[in-house]
N, C-alpha and C positions, 0 to 999 in steps of 0.2 A: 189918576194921581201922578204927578209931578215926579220922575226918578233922580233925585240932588246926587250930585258925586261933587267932592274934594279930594285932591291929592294930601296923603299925609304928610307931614312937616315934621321935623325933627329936629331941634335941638339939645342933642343928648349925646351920652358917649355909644361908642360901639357897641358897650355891652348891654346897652340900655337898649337901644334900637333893634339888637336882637331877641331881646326878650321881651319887648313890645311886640314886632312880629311874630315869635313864635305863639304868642297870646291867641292871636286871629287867625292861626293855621296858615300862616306865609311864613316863609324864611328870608333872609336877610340877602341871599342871592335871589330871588324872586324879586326883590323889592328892587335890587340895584340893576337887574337886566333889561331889556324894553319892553316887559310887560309893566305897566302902568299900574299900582298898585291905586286903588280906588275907594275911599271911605263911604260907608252906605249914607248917612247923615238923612236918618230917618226918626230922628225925634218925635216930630210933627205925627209919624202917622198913631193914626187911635182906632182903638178895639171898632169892629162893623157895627152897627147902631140898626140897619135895616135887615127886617125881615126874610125868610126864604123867599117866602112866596115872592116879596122884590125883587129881590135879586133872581129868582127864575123867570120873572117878566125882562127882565134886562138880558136874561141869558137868552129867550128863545128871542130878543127883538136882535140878537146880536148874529142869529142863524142857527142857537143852539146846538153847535159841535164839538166837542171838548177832545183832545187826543193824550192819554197820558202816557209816561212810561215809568214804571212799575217794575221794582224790583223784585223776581221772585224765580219760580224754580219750572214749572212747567206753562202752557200757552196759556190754560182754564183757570189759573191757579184766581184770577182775581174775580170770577166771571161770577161768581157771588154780591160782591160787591156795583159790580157793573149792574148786574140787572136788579139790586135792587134802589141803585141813582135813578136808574131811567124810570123804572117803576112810578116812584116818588115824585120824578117831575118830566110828565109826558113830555118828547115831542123831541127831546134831546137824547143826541146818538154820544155815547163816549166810545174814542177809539184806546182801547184798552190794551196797551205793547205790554207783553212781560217777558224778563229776560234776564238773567242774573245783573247784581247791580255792578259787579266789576264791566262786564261790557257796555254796561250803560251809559255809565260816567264814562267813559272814552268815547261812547259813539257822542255823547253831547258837549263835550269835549273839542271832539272832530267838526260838530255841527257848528259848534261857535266861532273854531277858526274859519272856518268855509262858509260864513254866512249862510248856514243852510238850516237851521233849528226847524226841528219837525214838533215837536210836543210843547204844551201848553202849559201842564201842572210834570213833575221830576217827584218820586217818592221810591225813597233806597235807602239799604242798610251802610252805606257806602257812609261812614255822618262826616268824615274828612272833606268832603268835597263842596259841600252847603257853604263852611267859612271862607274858601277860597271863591267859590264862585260870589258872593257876596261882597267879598273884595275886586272883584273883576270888574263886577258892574253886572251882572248877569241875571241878578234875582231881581224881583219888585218887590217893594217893602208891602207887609199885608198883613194884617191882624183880622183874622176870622172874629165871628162872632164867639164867646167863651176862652179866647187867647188868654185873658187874666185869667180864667181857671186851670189852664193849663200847668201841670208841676214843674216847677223852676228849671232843672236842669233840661225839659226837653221842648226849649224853643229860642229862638235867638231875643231878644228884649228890642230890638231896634224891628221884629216883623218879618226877617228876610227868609225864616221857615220856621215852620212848629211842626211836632210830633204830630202823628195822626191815628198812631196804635202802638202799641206795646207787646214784642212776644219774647219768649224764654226757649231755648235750647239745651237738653238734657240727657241724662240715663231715661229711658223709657221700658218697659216690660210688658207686654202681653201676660192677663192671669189666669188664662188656660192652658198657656203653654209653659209657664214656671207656677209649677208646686210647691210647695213647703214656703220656706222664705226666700221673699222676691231679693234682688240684689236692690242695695240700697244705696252704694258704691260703686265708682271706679274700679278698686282695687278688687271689688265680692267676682266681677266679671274672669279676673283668673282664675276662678276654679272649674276645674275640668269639665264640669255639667255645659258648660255656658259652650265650648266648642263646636265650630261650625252653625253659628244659632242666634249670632251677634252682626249685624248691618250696622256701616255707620256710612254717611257722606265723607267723600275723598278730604280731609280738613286743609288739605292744603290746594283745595277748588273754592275753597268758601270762608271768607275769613270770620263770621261769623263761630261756625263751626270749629277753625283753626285757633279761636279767641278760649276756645271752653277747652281744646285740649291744654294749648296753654295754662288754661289753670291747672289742670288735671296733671301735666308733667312739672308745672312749679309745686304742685301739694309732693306727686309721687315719685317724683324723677324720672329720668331718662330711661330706667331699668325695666319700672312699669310700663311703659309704653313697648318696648322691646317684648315683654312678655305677653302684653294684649294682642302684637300684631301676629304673634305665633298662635293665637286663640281660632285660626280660618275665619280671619272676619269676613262679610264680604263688603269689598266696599265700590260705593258707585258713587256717580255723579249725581247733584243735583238733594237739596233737603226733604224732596216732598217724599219721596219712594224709603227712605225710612220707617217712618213714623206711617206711612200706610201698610207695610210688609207686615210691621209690627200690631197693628192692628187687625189686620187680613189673618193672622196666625202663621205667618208665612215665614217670617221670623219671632224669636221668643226675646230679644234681647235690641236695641238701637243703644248707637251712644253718640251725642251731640245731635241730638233728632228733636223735632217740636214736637210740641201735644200741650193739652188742654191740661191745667195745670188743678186742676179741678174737673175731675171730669162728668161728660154725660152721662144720661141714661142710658142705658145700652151697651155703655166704652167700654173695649174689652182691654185697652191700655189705658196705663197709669204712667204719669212722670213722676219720680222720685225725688222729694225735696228733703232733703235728710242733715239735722244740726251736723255745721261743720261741713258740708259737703259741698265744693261749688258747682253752680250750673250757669248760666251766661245768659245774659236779657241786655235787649235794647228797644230803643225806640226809633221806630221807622220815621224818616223826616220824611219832612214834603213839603215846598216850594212852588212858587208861581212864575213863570220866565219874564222880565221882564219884558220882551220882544215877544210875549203870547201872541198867537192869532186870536186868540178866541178869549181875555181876560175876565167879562162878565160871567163866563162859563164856567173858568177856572175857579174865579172868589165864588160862585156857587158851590161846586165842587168840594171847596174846601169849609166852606162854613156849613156842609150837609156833614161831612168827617167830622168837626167837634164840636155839635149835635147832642145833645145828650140823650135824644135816642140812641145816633148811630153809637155811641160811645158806651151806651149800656148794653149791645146787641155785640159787641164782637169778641169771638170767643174764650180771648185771651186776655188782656190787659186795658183797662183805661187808660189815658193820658192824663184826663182831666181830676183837679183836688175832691171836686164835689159832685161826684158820682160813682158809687159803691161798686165794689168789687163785687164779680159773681161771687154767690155762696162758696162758702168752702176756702175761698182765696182772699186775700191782703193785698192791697197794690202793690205793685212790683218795687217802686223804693222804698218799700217796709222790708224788704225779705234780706234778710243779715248776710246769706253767702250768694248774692248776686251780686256784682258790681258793676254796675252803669256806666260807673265814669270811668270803671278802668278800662272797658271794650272802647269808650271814647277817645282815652288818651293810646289804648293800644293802636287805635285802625288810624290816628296822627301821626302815628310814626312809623315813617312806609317802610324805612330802612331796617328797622329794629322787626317790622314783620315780613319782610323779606331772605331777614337769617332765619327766622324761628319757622317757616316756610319751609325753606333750602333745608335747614336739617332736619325736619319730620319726614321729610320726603323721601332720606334714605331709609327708613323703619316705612312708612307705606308706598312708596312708590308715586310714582308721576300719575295723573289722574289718565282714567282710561275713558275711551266712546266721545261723541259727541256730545257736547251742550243739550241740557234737556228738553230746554223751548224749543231746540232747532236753532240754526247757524241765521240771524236775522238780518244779517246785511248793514253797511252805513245808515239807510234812512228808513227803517222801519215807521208805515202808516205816512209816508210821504204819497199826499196825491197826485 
């Protein structure tokens, strides 16, 4: 399919021009420097009409290679997913990079000035970056099969990415290890019981993370947070080791940590959804480059992701309008103290989370260790 670019055209005032750009995640210096500010002008394209099984014949005639890169917190973290793509449709290898998506977006970032793009399909918490690179010229316009089903707020309407999952970030407890009444709050975690017993992810490693204290010091203030960090939290790098400490019994207490928001059989942790209380949810995008090596791969790829299998099978959140939430749970833009569009319009504005950054950091400090993936270099999965 055809990639159209136009330059945008202006005749408007200043003020106009700037709040046109700020619209599309560009600024007004962006637009006036020599980077080339690029209209997707993707009207034309429409929802996929053919089949998996098609589209897996085009994917293995094309060598069947797919290389993603994948935002997330350890190597294995997607390896679920991975094997069960390949499962589904033999013969094809995905090269599956995971790596926090702060370094992601810079390593692909890096890859585009320098002509070097290693991955195929881009899926990150990062959502800042999809509207920019869309105006670059970067993405391929692409409607997966079920795009129309997709919930409004999480896909561009022009194709240039849609959501592909949905997860939530919260107070978590362990119910072996807290008795009586679990904390249902931010604020319950000051009480004396909860010391030395509380993990959370360094939030100023993770803007995700960073996104829910944010709520948590707009509800409590600056004072509560001051009070929590005297609680010996421990805090480390990376989301996954949370939410499994706390599960393991290892810890009794996470705060900004994922979990099943509904849980299993078996779950010996619970996430806390409590009137009034906020917890922080977004949707993972994901994008196809347009410079793919392997694009029949990719639009397989993605139109196995909004599936309404895969989309009844993942353990957290749907995308799609018309496919029911696990038992026990509501779609995520039902839920009254998550806000969607505010971690959107938050992670927009680099500047505004670069102070709120800077000053949490003197209450926990500078993040400690290494990167959880491991330190993965410019071209991760370059052959």
């Amino acid at each position: 399919m055809a990639h159209i670019r136009r330059k945008l055209v202006f005749s408007a005032t200043a003020a106009t021009a700037t709040a046109v750009f700020a619209a599309v995640g560009i600024s007004a210096v962006q637009a006036a420097g020599h980077d080339t500010v690029r209209w997707g002008g993707a009207g034309a394209v429409h929802e996929e009409t053919k089949s998996l099984d098609q589209l897996y014949k085009e994917a293995r005639a094309e060598g069947g290679t797919l290389t993603v890169y994948a935002g997330g917190d350890v190597k294995n973290q997607q390896d679920d997913n991975k094997k069960a793509f390949e499962k589904a449709f033999p013969g094809i290898k995905v090269n599956m990079i995971v790596d926090y998506s702060k370094y992601h977006d810079a390593r692909i970032d890096n890859q585009l000035r320098t002509d070097s793009l290693v991955p195929d399909v881009v899926q990150l918490q990062t959502l800042q970056d999809f509207p920019r690179w869309k105006h670059e010229g970067a993405l391929m316009p692409y409607k997966p099969a079920g795009f129309s089903k997709v919930y409004k707020d999480f896909k561009d309407r022009d194709g240039y990415w849609t959501a592909i999952f949905s997860d939530s970030f919260g107070l978590v407890h362990n119910t072996e290890q807290v008795t009586g009444n679990a904390p249902r709050t931010a604020k319950d975690l000051l009480a004396p019981q909860y010391k030395g017993k509380i993990i959370s992810t360094f939030p100023n490693d993770d803007d995700a993370v960073l996104y829910n204290y944010k709520q948590l010091v707009d509800k409590y203030g600056w004072d509560w947070l001051k009070k929590f960090t005297e609680q010996d939290v421990q805090w480390v790098r990376g989301a996954q080791q949370p939410a499994d400490d706390v599960e393991a019994a290892k810890k009794s207490v996470a705060l900004g940590a994922e979990n099943a928001i509904s849980p299993y059989p078996g779950q010996k942790s619970r996430f806390a959804v409590t009137e009034g209380e906020p917890f922080m949810s977004w949707a993972q995008r994901a994008a196809i480059f347009k410079d793919a090596k392997h694009p029949a791969t990719a639009k397989l790829y993605m139109n196995w992701w909004l599936s309404k299998q895969q989309q009844s099978s993942h353990y957290q959140h749907t995308v799609r309008t018309d496919v029911k939430p696990r038992p026990g749970m509501k779609h995520v833009w039902e839920y009254r103290n998550t806000d969607l569009r505010g971690f959107e319009r938050f992670m927009s504005d680099r500047a505004a989370v670069e102070r709120f950054k800077t000053q949490l950091a003197l209450y926990v400090g500078e993040p400690q260790g290494a990167p959880t993936p491991g330190w993965l270099g410019t071209h991760p999965g370059r052959s």
